[in-house]
FIKOLZA-1660 file (N, C-alpha, C; in steps of 0.1 Angstrom, whole numbers, plus 5000, padded with zeros to 4 digits):
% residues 164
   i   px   py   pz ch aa at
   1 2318 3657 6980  A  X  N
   1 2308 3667 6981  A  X CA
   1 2301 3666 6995  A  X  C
   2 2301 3674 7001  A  X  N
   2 2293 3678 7019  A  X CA
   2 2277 3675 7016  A  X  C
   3 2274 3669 7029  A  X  N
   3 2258 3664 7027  A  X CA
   3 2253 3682 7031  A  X  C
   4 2241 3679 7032  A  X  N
   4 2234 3692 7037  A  X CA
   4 2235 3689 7050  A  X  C
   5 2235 3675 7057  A  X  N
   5 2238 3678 7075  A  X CA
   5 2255 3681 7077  A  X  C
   6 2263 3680 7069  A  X  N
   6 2279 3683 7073  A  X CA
   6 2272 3698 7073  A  X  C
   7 2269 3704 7063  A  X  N
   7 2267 3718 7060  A  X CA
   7 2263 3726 7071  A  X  C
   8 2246 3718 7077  A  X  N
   8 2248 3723 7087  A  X CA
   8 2252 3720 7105  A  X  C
   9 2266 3712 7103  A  X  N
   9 2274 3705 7113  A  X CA
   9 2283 3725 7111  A  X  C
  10 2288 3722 7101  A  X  N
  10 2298 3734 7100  A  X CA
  10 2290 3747 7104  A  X  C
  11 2281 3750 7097  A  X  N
  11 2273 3761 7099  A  X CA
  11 2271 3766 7118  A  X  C
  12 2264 3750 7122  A  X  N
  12 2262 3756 7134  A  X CA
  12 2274 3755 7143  A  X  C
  13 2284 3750 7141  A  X  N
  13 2297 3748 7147  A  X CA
  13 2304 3767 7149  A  X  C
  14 2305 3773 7138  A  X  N
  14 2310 3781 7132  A  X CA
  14 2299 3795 7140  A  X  C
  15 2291 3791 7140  A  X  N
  15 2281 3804 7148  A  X CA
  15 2282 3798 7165  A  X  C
  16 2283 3785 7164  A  X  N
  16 2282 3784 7181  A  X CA
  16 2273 3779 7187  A  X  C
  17 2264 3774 7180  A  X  N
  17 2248 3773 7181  A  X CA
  17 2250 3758 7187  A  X  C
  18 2246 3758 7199  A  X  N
  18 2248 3747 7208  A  X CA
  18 2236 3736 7209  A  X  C
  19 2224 3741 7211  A  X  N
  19 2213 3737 7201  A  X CA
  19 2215 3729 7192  A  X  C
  20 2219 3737 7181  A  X  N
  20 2214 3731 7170  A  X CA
  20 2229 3722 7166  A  X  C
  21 2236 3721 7174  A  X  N
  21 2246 3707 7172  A  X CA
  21 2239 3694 7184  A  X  C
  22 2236 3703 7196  A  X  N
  22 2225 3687 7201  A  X CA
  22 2219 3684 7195  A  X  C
  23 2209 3691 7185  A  X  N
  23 2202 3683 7180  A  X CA
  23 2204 3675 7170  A  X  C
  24 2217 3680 7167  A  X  N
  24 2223 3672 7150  A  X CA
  24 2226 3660 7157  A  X  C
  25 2234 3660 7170  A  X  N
  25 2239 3650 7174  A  X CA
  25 2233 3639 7178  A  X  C
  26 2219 3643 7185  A  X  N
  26 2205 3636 7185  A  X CA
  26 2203 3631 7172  A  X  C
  27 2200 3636 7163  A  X  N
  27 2194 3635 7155  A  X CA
  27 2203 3618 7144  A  X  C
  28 2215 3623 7143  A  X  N
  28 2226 3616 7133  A  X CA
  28 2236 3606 7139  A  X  C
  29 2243 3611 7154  A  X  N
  29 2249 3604 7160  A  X CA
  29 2259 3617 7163  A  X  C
  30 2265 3614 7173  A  X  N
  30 2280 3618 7173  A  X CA
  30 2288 3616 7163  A  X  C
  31 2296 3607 7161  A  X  N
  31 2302 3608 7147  A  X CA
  31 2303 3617 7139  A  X  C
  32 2287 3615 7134  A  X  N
  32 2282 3626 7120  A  X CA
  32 2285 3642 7123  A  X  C
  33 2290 3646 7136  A  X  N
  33 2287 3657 7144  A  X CA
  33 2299 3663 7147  A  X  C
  34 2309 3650 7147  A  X  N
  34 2323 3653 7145  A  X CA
  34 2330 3658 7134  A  X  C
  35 2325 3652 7123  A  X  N
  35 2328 3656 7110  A  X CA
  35 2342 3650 7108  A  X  C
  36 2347 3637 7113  A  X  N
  36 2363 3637 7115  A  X CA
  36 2365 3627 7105  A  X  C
  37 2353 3621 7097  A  X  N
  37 2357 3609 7086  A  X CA
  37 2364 3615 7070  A  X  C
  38 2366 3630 7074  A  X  N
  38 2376 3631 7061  A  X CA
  38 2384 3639 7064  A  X  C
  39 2397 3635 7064  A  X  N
  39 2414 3636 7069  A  X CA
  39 2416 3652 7058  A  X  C
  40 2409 3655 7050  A  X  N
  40 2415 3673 7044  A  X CA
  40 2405 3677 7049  A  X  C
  41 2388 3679 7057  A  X  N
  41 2385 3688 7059  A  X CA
  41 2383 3685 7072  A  X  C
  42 2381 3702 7077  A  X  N
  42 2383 3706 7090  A  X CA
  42 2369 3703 7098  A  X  C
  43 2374 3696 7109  A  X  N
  43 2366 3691 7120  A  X CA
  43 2356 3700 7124  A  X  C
  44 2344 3693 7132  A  X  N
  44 2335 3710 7137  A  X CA
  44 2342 3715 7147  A  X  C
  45 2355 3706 7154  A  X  N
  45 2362 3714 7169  A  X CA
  45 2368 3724 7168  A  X  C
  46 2374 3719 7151  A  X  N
  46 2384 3724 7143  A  X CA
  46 2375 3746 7143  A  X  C
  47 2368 3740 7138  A  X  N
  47 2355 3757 7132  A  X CA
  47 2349 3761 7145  A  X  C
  48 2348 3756 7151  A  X  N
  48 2345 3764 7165  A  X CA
  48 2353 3769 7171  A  X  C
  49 2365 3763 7169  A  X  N
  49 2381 3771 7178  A  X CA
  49 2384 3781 7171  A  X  C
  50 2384 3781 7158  A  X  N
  50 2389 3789 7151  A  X CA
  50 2377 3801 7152  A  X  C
  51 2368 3798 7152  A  X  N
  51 2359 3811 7154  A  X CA
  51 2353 3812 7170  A  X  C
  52 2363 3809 7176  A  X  N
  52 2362 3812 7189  A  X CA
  52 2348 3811 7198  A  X  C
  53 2339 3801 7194  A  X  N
  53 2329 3798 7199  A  X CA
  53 2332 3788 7208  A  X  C
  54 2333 3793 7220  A  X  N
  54 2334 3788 7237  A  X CA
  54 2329 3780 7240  A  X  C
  55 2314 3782 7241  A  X  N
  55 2303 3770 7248  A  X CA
  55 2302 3756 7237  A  X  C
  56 2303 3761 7223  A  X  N
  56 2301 3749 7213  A  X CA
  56 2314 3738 7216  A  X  C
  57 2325 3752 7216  A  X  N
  57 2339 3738 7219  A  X CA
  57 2338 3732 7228  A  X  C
  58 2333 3737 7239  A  X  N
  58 2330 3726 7252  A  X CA
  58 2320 3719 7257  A  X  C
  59 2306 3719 7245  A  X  N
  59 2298 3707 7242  A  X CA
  59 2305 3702 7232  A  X  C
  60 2313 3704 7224  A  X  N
  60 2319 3691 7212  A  X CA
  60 2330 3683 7221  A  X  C
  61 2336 3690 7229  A  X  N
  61 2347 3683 7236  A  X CA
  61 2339 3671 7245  A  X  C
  62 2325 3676 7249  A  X  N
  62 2319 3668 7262  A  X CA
  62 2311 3656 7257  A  X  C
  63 2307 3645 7264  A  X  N
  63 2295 3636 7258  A  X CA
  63 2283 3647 7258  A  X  C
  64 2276 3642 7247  A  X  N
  64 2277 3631 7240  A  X CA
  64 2286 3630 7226  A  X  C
  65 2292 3642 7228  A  X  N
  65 2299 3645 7213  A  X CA
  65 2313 3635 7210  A  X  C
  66 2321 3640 7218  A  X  N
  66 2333 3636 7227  A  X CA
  66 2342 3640 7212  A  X  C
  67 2347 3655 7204  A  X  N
  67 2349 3651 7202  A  X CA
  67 2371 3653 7202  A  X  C
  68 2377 3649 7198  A  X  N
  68 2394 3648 7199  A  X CA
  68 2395 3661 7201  A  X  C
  69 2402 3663 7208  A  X  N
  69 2408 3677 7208  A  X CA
  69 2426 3673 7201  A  X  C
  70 2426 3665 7200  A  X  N
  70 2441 3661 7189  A  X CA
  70 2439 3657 7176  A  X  C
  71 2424 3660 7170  A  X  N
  71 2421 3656 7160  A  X CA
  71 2431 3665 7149  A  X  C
  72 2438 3664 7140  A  X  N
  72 2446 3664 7130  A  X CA
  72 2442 3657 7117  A  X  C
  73 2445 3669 7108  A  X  N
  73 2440 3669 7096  A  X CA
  73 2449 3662 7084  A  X  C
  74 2448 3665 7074  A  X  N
  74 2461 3654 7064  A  X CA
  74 2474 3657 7064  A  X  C
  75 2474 3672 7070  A  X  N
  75 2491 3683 7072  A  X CA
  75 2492 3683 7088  A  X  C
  76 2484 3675 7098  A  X  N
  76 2488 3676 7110  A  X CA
  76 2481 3688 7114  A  X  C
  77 2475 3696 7109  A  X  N
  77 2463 3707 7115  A  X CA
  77 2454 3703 7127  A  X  C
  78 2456 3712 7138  A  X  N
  78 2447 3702 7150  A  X CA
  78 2442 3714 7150  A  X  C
  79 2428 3714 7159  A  X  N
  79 2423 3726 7165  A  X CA
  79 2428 3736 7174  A  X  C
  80 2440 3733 7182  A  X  N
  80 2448 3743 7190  A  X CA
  80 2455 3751 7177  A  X  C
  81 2460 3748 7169  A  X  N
  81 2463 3755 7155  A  X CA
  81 2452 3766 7151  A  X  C
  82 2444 3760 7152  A  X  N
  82 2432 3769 7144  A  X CA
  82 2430 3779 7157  A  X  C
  83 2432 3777 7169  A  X  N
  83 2427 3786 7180  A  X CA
  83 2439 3798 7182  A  X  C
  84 2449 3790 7178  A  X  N
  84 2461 3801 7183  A  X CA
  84 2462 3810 7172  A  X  C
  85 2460 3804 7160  A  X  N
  85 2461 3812 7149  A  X CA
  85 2450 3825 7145  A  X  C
  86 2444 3826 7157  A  X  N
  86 2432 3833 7156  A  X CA
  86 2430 3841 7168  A  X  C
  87 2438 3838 7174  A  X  N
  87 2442 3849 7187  A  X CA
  87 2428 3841 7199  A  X  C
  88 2426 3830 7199  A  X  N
  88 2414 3828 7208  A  X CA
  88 2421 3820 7222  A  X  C
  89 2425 3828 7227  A  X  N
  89 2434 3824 7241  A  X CA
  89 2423 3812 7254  A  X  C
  90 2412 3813 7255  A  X  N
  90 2403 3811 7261  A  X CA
  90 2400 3796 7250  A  X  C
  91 2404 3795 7241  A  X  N
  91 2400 3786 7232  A  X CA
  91 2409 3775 7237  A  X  C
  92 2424 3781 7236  A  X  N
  92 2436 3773 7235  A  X CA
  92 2435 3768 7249  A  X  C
  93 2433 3770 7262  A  X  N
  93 2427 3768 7273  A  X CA
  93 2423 3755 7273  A  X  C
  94 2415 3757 7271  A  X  N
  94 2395 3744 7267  A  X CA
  94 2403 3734 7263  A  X  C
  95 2413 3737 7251  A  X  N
  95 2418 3724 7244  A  X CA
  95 2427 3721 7249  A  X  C
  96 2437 3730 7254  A  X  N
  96 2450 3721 7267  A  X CA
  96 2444 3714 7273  A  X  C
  97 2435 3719 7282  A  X  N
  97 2424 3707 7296  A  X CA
  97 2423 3697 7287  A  X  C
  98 2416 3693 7278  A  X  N
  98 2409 3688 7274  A  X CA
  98 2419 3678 7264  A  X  C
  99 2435 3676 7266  A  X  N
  99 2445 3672 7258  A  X CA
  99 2448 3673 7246  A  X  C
 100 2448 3685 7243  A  X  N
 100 2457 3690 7231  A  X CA
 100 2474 3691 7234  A  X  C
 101 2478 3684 7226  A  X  N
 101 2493 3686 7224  A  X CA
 101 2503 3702 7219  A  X  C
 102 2505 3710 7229  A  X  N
 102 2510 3725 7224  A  X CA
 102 2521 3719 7217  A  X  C
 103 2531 3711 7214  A  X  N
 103 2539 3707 7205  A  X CA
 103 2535 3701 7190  A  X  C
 104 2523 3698 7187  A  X  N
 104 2521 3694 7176  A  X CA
 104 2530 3699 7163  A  X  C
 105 2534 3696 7154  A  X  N
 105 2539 3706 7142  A  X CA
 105 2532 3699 7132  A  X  C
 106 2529 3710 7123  A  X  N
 106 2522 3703 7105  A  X CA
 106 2532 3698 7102  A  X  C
 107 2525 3693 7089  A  X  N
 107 2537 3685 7083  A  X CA
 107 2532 3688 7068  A  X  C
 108 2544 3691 7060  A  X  N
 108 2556 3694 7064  A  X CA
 108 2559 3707 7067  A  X  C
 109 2553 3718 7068  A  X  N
 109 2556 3729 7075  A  X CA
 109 2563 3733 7086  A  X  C
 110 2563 3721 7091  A  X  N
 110 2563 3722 7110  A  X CA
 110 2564 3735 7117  A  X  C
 111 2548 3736 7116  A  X  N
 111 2546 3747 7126  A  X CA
 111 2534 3745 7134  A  X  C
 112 2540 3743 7150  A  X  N
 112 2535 3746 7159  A  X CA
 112 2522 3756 7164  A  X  C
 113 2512 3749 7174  A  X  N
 113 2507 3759 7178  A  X CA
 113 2512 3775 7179  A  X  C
 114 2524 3774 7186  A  X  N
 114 2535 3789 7189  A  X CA
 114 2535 3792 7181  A  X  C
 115 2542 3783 7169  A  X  N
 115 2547 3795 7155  A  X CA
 115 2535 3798 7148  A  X  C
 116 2522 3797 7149  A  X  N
 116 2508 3797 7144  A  X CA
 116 2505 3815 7153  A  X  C
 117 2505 3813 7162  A  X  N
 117 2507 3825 7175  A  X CA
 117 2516 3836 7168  A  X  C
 118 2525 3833 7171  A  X  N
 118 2537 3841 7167  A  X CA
 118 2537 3848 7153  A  X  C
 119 2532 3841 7142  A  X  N
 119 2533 3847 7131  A  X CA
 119 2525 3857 7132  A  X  C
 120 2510 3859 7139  A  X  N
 120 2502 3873 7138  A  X CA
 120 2505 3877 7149  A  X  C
 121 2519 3874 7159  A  X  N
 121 2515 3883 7171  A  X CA
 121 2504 3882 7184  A  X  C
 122 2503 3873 7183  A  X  N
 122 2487 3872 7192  A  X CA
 122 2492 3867 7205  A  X  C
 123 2495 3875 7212  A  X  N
 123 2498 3874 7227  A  X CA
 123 2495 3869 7237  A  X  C
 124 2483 3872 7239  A  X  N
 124 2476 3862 7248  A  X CA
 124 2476 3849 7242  A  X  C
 125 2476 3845 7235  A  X  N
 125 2476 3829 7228  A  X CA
 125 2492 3823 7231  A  X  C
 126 2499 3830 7228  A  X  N
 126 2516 3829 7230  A  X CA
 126 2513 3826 7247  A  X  C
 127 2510 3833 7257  A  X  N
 127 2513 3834 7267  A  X CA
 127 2504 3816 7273  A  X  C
 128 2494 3816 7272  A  X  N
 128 2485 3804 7270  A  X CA
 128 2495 3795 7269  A  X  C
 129 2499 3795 7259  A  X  N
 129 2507 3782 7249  A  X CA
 129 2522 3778 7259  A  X  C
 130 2525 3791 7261  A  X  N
 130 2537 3787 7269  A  X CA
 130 2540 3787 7282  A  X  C
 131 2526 3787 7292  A  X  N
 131 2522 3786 7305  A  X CA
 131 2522 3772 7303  A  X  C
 132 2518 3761 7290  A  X  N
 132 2509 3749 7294  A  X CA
 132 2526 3739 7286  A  X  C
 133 2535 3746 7287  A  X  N
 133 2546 3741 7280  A  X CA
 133 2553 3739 7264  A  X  C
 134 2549 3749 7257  A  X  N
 134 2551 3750 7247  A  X CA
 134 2565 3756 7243  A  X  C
 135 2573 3747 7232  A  X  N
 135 2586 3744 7231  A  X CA
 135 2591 3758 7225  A  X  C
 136 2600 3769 7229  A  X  N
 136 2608 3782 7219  A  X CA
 136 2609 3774 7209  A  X  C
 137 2618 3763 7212  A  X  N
 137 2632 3760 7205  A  X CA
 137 2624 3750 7193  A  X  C
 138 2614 3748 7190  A  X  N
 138 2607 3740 7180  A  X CA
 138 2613 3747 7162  A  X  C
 139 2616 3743 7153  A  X  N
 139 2619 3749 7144  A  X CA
 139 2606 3743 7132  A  X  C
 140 2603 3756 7125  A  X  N
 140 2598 3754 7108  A  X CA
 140 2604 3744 7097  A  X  C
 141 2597 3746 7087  A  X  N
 141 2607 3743 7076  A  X CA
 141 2614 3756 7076  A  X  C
 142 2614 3766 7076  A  X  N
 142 2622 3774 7072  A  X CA
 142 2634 3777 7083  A  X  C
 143 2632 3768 7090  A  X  N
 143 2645 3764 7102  A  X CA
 143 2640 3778 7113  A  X  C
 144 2628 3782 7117  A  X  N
 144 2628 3797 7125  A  X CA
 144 2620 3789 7136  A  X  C
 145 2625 3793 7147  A  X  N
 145 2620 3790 7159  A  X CA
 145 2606 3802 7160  A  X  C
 146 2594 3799 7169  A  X  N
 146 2583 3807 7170  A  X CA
 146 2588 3826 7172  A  X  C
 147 2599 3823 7175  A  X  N
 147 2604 3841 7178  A  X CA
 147 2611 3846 7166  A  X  C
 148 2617 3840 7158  A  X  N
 148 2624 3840 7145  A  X CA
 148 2609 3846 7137  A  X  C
 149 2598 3835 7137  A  X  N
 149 2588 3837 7131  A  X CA
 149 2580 3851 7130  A  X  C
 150 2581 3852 7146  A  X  N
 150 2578 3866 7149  A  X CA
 150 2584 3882 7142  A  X  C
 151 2598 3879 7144  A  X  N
 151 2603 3887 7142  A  X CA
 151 2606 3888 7126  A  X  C
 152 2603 3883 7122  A  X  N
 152 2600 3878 7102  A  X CA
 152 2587 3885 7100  A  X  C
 153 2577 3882 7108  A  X  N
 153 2564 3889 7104  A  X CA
 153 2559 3908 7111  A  X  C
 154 2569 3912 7118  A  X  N
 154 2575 3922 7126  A  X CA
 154 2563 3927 7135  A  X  C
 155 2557 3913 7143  A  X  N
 155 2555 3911 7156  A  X CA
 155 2562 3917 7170  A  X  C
 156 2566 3931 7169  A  X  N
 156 2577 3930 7179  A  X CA
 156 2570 3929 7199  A  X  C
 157 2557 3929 7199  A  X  N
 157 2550 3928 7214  A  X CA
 157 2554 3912 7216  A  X  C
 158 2553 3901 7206  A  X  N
 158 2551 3887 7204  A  X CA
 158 2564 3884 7202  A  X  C
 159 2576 3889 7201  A  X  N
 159 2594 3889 7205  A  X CA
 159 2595 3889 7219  A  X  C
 160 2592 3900 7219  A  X  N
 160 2595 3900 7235  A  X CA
 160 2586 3892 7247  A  X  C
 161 2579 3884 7243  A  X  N
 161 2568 3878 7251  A  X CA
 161 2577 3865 7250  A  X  C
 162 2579 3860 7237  A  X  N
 162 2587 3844 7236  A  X CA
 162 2603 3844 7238  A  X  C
 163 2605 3864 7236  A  X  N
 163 2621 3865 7247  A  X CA
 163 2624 3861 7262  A  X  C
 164 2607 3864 7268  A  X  N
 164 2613 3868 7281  A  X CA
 164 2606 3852 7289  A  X  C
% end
């Protein structure tokens, strides 16, 4: 069960509120601010990437927070996952600098940042991902490389981006 400060770790993560995570962080520690002591639920890097809040990911990434940008969940879920999957290109950015692995794959899913991209088509994120080196040739469980994936969810702008 979530304390009322995880609640509002997520809360303010999720809105962006840069504030009011300094002060959590003041307040509890870093650690508590990270939110990374339980392997199924999602990090505050994790909820900021995914909802595309810029300045929060880059006070959680910075002291006093510090915190993983490789942080992975119990299926290998990192926050460049949550960013690509969400079309937040400027997100995916922050966390390459900042050492995110564009190769990661879930497990057992094994799907990559790319194939996370790929499945909605989100282009700018694809382009991101494969400027900072991100693998075609990476396969799913379903044996589909990130353009297979594409072309399964009939992405056809996000084909021709991981064609060319």
């Amino acid at each position: 069960m979530a304390s009322n400060i995880d609640e509002a770790v997520k809360n303010a993560a999720l809105a962006g509120d840069v504030a009011a995570i300094n002060d959590l962080a003041i307040t509890h520690g870093p650690a508590r601010v990270r939110l990374d002591d339980d392997p199924v639920e999602l990090t505050a890097l994790h909820l900021a990437s995914a909802a595309s809040k810029i300045e929060a990911v880059r006070f959680l990434l910075a002291p006093p927070v510090p915190a993983d940008p490789c942080a992975a969940r119990n299926n290998n879920f990192t926050p460049l996952h949550a960013a690509a999957m969400q079309c937040h290109a400027v997100v995916c950015e922050i966390l390459i600098e900042a050492g995110a692995s564009v190769n990661v794959q879930t497990n057992p899913q094994g799907y990559a940042p790319l194939h996370s991209a790929a499945f909605a088509g989100h282009v700018d994120a694809i382009r991101v991902l494969l400027a900072h080196g991100a693998d075609r040739n990476l396969v799913n469980y379903r044996n589909e490389t990130p353009t297979n994936t594409a072309k399964r969810t009939g992405q056809a702008e996000a084909v021709h981006v991981l064609a060319s």
